[in-house]
LUMTI-155219 format. One record per residue (C-alpha): residue in one letter; x, y, z negated; residue number from 1. Coordinates in steps of 0.5 Angstrom, whole numbers. Layout:
BEGIN
 code    px    py    pz pos
    a     X     Y     Z NUM
...
END
This chain:
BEGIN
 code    px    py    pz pos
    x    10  -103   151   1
    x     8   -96   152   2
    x     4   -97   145   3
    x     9   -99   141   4
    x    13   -93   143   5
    x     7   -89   142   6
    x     6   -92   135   7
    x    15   -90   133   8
    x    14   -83   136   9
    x     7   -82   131  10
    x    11   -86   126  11
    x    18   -81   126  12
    x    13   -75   127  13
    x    10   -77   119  14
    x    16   -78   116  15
    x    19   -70   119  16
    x    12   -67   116  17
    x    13   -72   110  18
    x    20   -69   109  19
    x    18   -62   110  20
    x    12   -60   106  21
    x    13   -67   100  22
    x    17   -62    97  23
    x    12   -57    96  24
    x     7   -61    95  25
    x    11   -64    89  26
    x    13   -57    87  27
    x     5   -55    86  28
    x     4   -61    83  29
    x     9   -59    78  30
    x     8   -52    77  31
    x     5   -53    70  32
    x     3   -47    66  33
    x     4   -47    58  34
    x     2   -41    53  35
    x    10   -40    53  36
    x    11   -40    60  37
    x     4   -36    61  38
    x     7   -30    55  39
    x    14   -30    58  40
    x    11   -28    65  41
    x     7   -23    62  42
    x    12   -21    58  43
    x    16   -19    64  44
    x    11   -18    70  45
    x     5   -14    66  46
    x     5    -7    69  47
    x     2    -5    62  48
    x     7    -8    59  49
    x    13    -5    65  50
    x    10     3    63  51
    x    11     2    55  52
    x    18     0    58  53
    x    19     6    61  54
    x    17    10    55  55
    x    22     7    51  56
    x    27     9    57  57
    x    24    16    57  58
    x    25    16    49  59
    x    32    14    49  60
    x    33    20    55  61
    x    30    25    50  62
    x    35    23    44  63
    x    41    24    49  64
    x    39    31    51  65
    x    38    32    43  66
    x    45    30    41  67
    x    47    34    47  68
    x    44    40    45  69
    x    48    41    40  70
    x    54    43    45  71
    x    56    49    48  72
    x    54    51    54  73
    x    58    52    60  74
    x    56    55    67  75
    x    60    58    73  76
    x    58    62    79  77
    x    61    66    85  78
    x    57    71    89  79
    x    60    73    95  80
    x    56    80    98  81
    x    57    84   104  82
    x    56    91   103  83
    x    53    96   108  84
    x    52   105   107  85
    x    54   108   100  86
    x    56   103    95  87
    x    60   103    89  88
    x    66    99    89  89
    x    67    97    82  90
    x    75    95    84  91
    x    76   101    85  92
    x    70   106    81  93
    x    69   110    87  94
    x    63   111    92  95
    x    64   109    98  96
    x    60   109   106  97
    x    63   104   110  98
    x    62    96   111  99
    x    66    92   106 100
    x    65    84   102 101
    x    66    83    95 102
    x    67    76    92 103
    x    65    75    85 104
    x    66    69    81 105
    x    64    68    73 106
    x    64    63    68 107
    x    60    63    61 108
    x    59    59    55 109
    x    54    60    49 110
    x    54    56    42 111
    x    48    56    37 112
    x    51    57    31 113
    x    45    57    27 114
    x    36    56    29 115
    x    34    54    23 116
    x    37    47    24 117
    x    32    47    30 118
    x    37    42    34 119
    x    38    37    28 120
    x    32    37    26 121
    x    30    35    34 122
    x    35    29    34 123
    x    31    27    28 124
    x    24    28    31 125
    x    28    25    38 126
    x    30    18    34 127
    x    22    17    31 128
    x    20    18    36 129
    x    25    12    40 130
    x    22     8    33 131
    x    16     9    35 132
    x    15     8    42 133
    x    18     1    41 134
    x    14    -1    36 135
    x     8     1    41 136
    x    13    -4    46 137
    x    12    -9    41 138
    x     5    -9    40 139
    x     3    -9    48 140
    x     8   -15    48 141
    x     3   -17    42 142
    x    -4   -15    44 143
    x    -2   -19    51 144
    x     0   -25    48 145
    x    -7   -26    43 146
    x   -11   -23    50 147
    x    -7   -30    54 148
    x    -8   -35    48 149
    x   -15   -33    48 150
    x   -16   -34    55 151
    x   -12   -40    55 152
    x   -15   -44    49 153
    x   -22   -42    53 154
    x   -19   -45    59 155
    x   -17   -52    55 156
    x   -24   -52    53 157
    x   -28   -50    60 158
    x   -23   -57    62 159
    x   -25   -61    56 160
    x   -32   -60    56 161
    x   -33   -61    63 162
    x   -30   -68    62 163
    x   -36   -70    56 164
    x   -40   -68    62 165
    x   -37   -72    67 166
    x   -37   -78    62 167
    x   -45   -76    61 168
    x   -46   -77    69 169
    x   -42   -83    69 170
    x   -45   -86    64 171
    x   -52   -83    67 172
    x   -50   -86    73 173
    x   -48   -94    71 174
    x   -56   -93    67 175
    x   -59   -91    74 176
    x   -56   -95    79 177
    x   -59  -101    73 178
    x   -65   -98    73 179
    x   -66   -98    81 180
    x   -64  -106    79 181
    x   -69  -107    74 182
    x   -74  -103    79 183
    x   -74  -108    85 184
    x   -74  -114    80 185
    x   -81  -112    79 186
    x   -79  -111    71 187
    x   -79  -103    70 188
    x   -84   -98    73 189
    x   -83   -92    78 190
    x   -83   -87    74 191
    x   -78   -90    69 192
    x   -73   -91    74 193
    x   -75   -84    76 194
    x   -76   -81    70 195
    x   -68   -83    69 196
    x   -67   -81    76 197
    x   -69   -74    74 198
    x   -64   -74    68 199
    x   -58   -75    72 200
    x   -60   -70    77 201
    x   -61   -65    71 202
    x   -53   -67    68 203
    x   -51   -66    74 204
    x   -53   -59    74 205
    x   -49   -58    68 206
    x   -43   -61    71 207
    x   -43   -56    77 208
    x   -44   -51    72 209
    x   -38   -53    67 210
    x   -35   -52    74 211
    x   -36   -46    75 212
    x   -35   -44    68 213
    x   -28   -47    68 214
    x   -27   -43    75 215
    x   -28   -37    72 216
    x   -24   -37    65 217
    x   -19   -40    70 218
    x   -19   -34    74 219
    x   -20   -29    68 220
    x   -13   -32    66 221
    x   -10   -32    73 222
    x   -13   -24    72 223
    x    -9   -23    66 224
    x    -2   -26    68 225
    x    -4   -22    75 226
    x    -3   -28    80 227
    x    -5   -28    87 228
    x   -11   -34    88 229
    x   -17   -38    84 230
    x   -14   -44    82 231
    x    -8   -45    76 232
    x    -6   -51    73 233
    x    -5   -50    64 234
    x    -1   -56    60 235
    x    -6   -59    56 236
    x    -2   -59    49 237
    x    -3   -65    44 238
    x    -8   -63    39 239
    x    -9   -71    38 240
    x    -5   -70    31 241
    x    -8   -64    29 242
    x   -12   -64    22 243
    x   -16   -57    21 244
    x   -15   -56    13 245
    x   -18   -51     9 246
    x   -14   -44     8 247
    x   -10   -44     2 248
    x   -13   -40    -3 249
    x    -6   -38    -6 250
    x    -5   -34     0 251
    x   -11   -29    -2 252
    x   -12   -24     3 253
    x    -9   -18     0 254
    x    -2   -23     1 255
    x    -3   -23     8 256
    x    -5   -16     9 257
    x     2   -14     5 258
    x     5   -18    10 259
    x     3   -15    15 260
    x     5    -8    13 261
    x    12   -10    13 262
    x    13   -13    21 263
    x     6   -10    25 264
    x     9    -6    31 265
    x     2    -2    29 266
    x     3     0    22 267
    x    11     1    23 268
    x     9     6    29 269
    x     5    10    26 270
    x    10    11    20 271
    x    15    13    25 272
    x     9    18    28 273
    x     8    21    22 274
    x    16    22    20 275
    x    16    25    28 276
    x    10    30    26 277
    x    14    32    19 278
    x    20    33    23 279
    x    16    37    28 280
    x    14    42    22 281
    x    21    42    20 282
    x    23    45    27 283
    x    17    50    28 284
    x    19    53    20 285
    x    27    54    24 286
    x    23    58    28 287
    x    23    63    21 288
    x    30    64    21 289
    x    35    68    24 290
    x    39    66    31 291
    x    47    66    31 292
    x    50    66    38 293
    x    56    65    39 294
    x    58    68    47 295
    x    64    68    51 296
    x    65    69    59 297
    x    71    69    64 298
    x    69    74    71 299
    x    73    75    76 300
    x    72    80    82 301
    x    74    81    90 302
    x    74    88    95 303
    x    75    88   101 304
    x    76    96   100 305
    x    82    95    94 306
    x    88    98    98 307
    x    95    96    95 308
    x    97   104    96 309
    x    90   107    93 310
    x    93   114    97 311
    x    94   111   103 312
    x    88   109   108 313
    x    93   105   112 314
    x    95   101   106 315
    x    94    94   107 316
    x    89    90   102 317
    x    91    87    96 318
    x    91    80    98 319
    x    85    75    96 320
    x    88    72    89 321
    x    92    78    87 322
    x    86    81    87 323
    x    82    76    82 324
    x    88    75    77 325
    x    88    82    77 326
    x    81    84    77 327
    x    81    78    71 328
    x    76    80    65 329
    x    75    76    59 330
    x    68    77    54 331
    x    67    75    47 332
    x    61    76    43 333
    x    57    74    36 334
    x    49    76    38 335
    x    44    75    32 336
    x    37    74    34 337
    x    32    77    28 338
    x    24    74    29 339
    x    21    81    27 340
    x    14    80    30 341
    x    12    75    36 342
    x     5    76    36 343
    x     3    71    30 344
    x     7    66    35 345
    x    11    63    29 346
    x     6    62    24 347
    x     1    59    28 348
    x     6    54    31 349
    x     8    51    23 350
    x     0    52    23 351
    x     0    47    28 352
    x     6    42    26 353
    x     2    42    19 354
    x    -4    40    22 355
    x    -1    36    27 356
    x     3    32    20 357
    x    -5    31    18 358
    x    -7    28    24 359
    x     0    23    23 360
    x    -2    22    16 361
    x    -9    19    18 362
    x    -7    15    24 363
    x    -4    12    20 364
    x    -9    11    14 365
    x   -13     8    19 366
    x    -9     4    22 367
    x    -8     1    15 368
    x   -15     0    14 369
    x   -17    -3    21 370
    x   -11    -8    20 371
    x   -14   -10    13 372
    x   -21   -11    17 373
    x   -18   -15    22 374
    x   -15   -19    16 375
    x   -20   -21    13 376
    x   -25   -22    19 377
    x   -19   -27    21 378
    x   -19   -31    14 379
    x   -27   -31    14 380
    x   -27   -34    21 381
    x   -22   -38    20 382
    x   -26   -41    14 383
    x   -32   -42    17 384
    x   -29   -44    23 385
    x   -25   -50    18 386
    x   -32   -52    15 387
    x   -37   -53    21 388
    x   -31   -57    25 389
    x   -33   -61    18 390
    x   -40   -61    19 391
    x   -40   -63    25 392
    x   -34   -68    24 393
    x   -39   -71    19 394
    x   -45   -71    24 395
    x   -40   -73    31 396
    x   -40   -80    28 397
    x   -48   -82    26 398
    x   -49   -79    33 399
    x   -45   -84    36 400
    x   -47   -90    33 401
    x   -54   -88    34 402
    x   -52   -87    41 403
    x   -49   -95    41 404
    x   -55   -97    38 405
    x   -59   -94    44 406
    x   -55   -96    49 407
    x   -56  -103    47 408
    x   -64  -103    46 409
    x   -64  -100    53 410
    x   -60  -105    56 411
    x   -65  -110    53 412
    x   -71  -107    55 413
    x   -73  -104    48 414
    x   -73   -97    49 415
    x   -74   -92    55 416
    x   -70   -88    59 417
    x   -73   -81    55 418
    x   -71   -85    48 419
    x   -64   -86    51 420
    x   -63   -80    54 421
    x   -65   -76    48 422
    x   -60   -81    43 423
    x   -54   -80    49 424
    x   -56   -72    50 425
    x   -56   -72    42 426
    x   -49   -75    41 427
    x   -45   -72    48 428
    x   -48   -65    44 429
    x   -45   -66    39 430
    x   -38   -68    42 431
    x   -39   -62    45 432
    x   -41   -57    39 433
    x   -35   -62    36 434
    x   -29   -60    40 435
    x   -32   -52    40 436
    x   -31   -52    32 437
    x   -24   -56    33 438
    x   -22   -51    39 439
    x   -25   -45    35 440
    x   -21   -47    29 441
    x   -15   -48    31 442
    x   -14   -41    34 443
    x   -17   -37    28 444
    x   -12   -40    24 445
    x    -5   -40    29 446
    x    -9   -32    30 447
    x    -8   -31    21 448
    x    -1   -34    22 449
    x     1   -29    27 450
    x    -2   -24    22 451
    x     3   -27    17 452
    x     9   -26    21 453
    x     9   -33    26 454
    x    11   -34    32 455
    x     4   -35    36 456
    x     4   -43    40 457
    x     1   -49    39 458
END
């Protein structure tokens, strides 16, 4: 009796852990990562990516501050004094020496009438420079994503490399555990069944470190995408149906490079840096140019000495907002600031800003020429890439049939396990070499088409 009530109460404690942790259990199941939801989550979470972000706020900050500049300025203030021994009392011009409080309160507006069009040159400047810093955005967005593929591919590599492996160990295993029957039935040698023994042994070897090569590429992209722990899970996508074909030769690589100076972040930064660096020298030449100012101010004034009777030392102040209405004066002014001599400050800076228009002109030819390199190093290994996975797609197949063959002659006893192991190393090699093409392939033509303007998924 007291087993059975044993037996019910273990058996309700496994469904209340099977009810709390099944779900989780599911839900890390399930947590799948593809390339897009890799790309997405660095897109959002990357740090590189959030600093690039900020520069493009910061950017929009300046180009609001570059508008306002073209407004007037307009400051208050209110000083209130407490004045001590002989003091001059501007309310009523008189030098006096006895205690007394004034209250003064301001108000003043300045407006640039003329710089050198400084200001509308600097909202210029502000808004390529906006251009550029979201140009950079998109190129970290770009970068990020090629770095995730790259990384990604690696992975789906290391996972099916590891599983040829494992099928070589598998097969190894069904000859060894054969041989150790042949050898008790007297109809093979010892050193046959340890001769094969040792390949096994050796293959597994190279399971492990498969292992360990796919732990390591998958912690270089829990690394890149900044996640906490050692294992992640990728979605294996279909490449069942992909064909590698050869490049279409109509699409020369002066075609593609033309294309990618029109949509590159790179190439369309640059550009805008050097409209920035124009309009930096346009700003430093204002400087040449004579300065109008238009200046206005509004001042008011409280003493505590400003008797309604001046005459009359008994005579009451003049109460506190009388005072400020009749004590009220009004400024209005045109200043013009005339650069006669400032230390060279001047030329040197359009020296500067014409130097710096240099240095933005080479940036971007550089730019231009690196991007072309790239090209032409992505078709060149696109190509070679297409004409090994050939290669090897030739081979891959007399391989295996060389490999069936052995098999059988093993099996019968017509070959040895040095013979076999060679024929199965040979063809389990070039299945190996076979999916490196394919995989090699696939990325070098998805990295051209991302050169061309296309999206990057497979």
């Amino acid at each position: 009796m007291s087993s059975n009530i044993l037996s019910r109460y273990l058996f309700r404690i496994v469904k209340v852990v099977a009810f709390i942790f099944f779900p989780l259990l599911v839900k890390a199941q399930g947590d799948v990562w593809s390339l897009k939801k890799c790309i997405e989550y660095a897109h959002e979470k990357n740090i590189t990516i959030q600093k690039f972000k900020l520069n493009v706020e910061s950017n929009k900050a300046t180009l609001t501050q570059s508008w306002a500049s073209l407004l007037p300025t307009l400051n208050g203030s209110m000083a209130e004094s407490f004045n001590f021994g002989l003091r001059f009392d501007p309310t009523t011009g008189l030098l006096n020496d006895q205690r007394f409080n004034t209250t003064a309160i301001s108000a003043s507006s300045q407006f640039i009438i003329f710089n050198g069009l400084a200001n509308y040159h600097s909202i210029g400047q502000s808004q390529s420079n906006l251009k550029a810093a979201q140009y950079d955005f998109q190129q970290a967005l770009d970068d990020i994503s090629i770095n995730i593929a790259n990384v990604y591919m690696q992975v789906l590599f290391a996972e099916e490399r590891l599983e040829i492996v494992k099928q070589q160990v598998d097969v190894l295993d069904q000859q060894v555990k054969r041989s150790r029957q042949l050898f008790e039935a007297g109809i093979i040698t010892k050193g046959a069944l340890m001769s094969i023994e040792a390949q096994l042994s050796t293959q597994q070897l190279t399971k492990v470190n498969g292992e360990n090569a796919l732990a390591s590429v998958k912690l270089s992209l829990i690394q890149l995408l900044q996640l906490d722990g050692f294992e992640i899970q990728i979605e294996k996508p279909d490449f069942s149906a992909v064909e590698p074909e050869i490049l279409n030769e109509s699409e020369s690589v002066q075609m593609i490079y033309n294309s990618a100076l029109l949509n590159r972040p790179n190439i369309l930064s640059r550009e805008w840096r050097m409209k920035s660096a124009k309009q930096g020298l346009a700003i430093a030449r204002g400087s040449y140019y004579p300065q109008i100012l238009l200046n206005t101010s509004v001042s008011t004034i409280y003493s505590g000495l400003l008797k309604q009777n001046p005459f009359d030392p008994n005579s009451p102040i003049v109460p506190f907002f009388d005072q400020l209405e009749r004590n009220n004066a009004q400024q209005f002014s045109f200043g013009m600031n005339i650069p006669l001599f400032n230390g060279l400050q001047i030329r040197t800076a359009v020296k500067q800003s014409k130097i710096a228009y240099k240095n933005a002109e080479l940036d971007l030819m550089n730019e231009k020429f690196l991007l072309k390199n790239t090209i032409q190093k992505s078709y060149a290994d696109a190509k070679a890439a297409f004409k090994t996975y050939q290669a090897n797609q030739q081979g891959l197949a007399s391989f295996k049939e060389n490999f069936e063959y052995a098999k059988q002659r093993f099996e019968a006893n017509l070959i040895n396990s040095v013979d076999y192991n060679d024929a199965a190393t040979r063809y389990f090699n070039a299945r190996t070499e076979s999916l490196i093409a394919l995989y090699d392939y696939i990325f070098k033509s998805k990295v051209l088409d991302f050169y061309k303007g296309k999206k990057l998924e497979f």
